[in-house]
Structures are given as structure tokens and as C-alpha cells.
N, C-alpha and C positions, 0 to 999 in steps of 0.2 A: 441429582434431581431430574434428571434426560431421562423420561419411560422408553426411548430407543435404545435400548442397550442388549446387549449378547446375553440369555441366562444358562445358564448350565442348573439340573441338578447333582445336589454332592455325591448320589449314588449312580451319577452315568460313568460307564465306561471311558477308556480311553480314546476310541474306537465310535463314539459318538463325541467327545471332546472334540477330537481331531475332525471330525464331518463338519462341525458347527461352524470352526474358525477357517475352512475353505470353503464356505460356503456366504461366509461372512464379505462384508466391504472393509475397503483398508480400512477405513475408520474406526471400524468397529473391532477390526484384529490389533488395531493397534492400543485401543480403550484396553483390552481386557474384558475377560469375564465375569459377569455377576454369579458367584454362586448360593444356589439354595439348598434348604431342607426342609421340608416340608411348611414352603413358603418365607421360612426366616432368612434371616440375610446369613451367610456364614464368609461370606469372605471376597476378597477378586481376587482372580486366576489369570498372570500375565502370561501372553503368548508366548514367550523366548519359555518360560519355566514347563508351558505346557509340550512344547515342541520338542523337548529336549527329555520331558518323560514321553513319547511317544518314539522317540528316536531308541530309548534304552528299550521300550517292550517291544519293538519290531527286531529289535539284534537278538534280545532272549527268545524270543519265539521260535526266531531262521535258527537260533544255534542249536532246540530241539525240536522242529519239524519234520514231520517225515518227509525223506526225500520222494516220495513219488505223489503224495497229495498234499504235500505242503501244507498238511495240518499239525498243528501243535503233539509233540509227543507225551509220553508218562511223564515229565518233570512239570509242565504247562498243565498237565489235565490235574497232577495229584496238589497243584500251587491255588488251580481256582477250586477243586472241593476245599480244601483245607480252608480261603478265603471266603467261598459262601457261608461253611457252617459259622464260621467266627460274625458273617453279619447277622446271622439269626433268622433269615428267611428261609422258609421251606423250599424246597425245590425238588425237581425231579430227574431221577440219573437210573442211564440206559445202558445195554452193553448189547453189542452188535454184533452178530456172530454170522458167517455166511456158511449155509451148510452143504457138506459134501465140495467142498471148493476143492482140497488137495488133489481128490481122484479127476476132479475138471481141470488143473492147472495140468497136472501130468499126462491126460490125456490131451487137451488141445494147446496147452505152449503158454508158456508163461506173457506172452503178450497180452493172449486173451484173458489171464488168469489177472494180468494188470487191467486190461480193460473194465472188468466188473469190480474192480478194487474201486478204480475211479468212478466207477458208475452209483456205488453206493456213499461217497464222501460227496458228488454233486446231490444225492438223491439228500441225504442228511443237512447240507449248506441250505438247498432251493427250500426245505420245507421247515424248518425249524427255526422261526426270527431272531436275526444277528442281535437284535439289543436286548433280546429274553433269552439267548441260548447260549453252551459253549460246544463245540464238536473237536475231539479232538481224537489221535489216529494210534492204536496202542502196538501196532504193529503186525504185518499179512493182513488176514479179513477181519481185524478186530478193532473197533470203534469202540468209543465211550462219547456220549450223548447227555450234555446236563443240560436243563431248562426250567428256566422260571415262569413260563408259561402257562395260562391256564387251561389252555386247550393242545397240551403234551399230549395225551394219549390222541388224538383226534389225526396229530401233526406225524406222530410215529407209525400211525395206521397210513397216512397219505404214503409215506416213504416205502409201507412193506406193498403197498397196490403199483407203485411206482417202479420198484424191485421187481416185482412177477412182470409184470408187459414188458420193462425193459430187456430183461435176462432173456423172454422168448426169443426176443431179434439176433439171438446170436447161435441160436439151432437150425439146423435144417429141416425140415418137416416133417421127416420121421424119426428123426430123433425127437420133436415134440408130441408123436402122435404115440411113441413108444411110453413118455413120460422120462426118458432117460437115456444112457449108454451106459456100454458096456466098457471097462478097465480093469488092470492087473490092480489089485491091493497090494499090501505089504508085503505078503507072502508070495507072490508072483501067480497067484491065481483068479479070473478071468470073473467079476464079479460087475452085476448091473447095477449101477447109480443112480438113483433121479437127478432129474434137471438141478442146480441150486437155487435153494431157497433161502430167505434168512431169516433168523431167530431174533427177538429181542427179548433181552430180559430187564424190566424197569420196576422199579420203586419209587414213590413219593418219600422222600428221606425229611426226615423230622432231625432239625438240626440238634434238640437238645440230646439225640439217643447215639450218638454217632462221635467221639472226641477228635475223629480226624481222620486222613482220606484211606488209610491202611484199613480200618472195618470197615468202612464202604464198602470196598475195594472186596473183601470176602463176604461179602453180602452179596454182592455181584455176582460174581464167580462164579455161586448155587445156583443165582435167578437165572445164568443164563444156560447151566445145564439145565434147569427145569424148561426151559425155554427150548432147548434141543431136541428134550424127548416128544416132543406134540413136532408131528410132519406138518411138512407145508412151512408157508411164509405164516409165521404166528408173532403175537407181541401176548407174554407170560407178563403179568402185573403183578408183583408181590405186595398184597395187601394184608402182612401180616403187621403187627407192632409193634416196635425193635429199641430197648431202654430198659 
């Protein structure tokens, strides 16, 4: 009968679960949660039950994180496609590609080549909302970007403007006035690069056309070579129909 009570909804995360109840009075952590669905009562969520799934997905996540941006690796990113389509909502998924990175890492050191690693996994975090998003790190310069968001394309554009100013801070001024530098390729000959840029390649995924995160996954793959072939920092939309 107490209208002061903790609510959760049944479709929040764990990751807003766990925000509510530190944020909460003992009182209130020690009640338990009301949880809803779209306003009905579905049930209370005690803290010990809730603290102890939040302990098991912080140990899954570290166990496949990448170790340098401590984002969720391929087993977390292929667990929430698979998860979203089973809930039924639409969502949108991205694939992040940084281009010409190899001939920048081998010419200026894999520090700096780390540095713009991390530069794009903050750029992805800062603009993409933790309670509509998932970012996770697929391994070198390659991101996978899901979001329930309705202003996804908007949030992906902020990231690739975000990308180009940041990336210039790390040229000297004629290497930006050039557009690029020059490196050995594969073959050990003497070939000019542009600055890096990054690609994205995204779809709006319609859950009923997809059985699970393996065709995503080569759905992807295409969008973001089409995404590669267009210079510059670009985001390729595949607004084709897929089922």
C-alpha cells in the first residue's frame, strides 16, 4: 500500500537495476523492488537476488572484454543480438571500421595506433545512450554498435564529426595540409595514405527477418565494405529489406 517504493521496469537492464538500488536509502534497498510492465504489477526483485545477478554479468563480461578498451568482446556482443531479436524490438546495428589504420599503426607505433583505438570506443561510449545502447569491441579497429534509439543515425554522425577533429590532434601540420603520409605497403613499396578516417556501416534490423546473430553478422560484413568504398568519414545506411 506505501506509493514510496523503488520501481523497476521488467525490460531495464541490469546496469540500470544496479544504478536504482545505489542510489536508493537502506530502506528502500532493503524493501525490494517493485517490478512493472507496462504498468502492471509483475513481481518484487529482492536486493541479495538482484546483486548477485549483477555480480555474475560483471564476471561474464571481464571474462570476454577486450583487454585494451574493456569493452564487451564477440561472445557479449553475439549474447545481446541474439537477446534483442528474441525480445521483438527493432533496433539498430553498426559496424565500425577505421580506415587505413594498419599503414598509420606501422608507420607511427602501435601506441598511437592504441591511442585512436581508444579514441573511437570513448567517441562510441560518450554518444550513444548506455540505457538504449550496447558497444561492444570485436577486435583492432573494429567495433559493433547496437541501439535502440531513435535518433541512432543522428548519434553515429555525432561520433564520425567527433572522429575527424579528434584524429587531426594527432598530425603535424603538414601531414594535415598534405591530407596524409607516406608508408611502405605490403610489398615494401613507398605508398601515400590519407589521414584515417572511419567507416560505418548500419542497418535498422527488423527482428522478425534475422533468426540470430550469425546473419546479422554477414549482413554486416557487406554494409561495411560498402561503407569503405565511399572516402572520408562516412556512415553507409543499408536501407534495403531483409526476410
Amino acid at each position: 500500500m506505501d506509493s514510496d517504493v523503488l520501481r523497476l521496469n521488467a525490460k531495464s537492464s541490469l546496469q540500470q537495476a544496479s544504478a536504482l538500488i545505489a542510489d536508493s536509502s537502506f530502506r528502500h534497498a532493503t524493501e525490494g523492488v517493485l517490478v512493472t510492465d507496462q504498468g502492471q504489477y509483475r513481481g518484487i526483485l529482492l536486493v541479495g537476488d538482484l546483486l548477485r545477478l549483477v555480480t555474475e554479468f560483471q564476471v561474464q563480461t571481464a571474462r570476454y572484454a577486450n583487454p585494451l578498451t574493456l569493452l564487451p568482446g564477440n561472445v557479449p556482443i553475439n549474447d545481446c543480438i541474439d537477446r534483442w531479436l528474441r525480445e521483438g524490438q527493432s533496433f539498430a546495428a553498426a559496424y565500425c571500421d577505421i580506415d587505413n589504420f594498419k599503414p598509420f599503426n606501422d608507420k607511427f607505433g602501435y601506441r598511437m595506433g592504441d591511442e585512436i583505438i581508444l579514441l573511437l570506443a570513448e567517441l562510441l561510449k560518450a554518444n550513444l545512450p548506455q540505457a538504449a545502447s550496447f558497444v561492444g569491441h570485436v577486435g583492432g579497429d573494429d567495433f559493433i554498435a547496437l541501439s535502440r534509439s531513435p535518433a541512432w543515425e543522428t548519434e553515429l554522425q555525432q561520433v564520425l564529426r567527433g572522429f575527424e577533429a579528434a584524429v587531426a590532434g594527432h598530425f603535424e601540420a603538414g601531414v594535415l595540409h598534405d591530407g596524409g603520409f607516406w608508408a611502405d605497403n605490403r610489398r615494401g613499396d613507398a605508398v601515400f595514405f590519407p589521414i584515417p578516417t572511419l567507416s560505418i556501416g548500419a542497418v535498422c534490423v527488423d527482428v522478425h527477418a534475422f533468426e540470430s546473430h550469425r546473419e546479422l553478422s554477414n549482413v554486416l560484413a557487406d554494409i561495411k565494405k560498402a561503407a569503405k568504398r565511399v572516402p572520408g568519414n562516412q556512415l553507409f545506411v543499408d536501407r534495403r529489406q531483409y526476410g
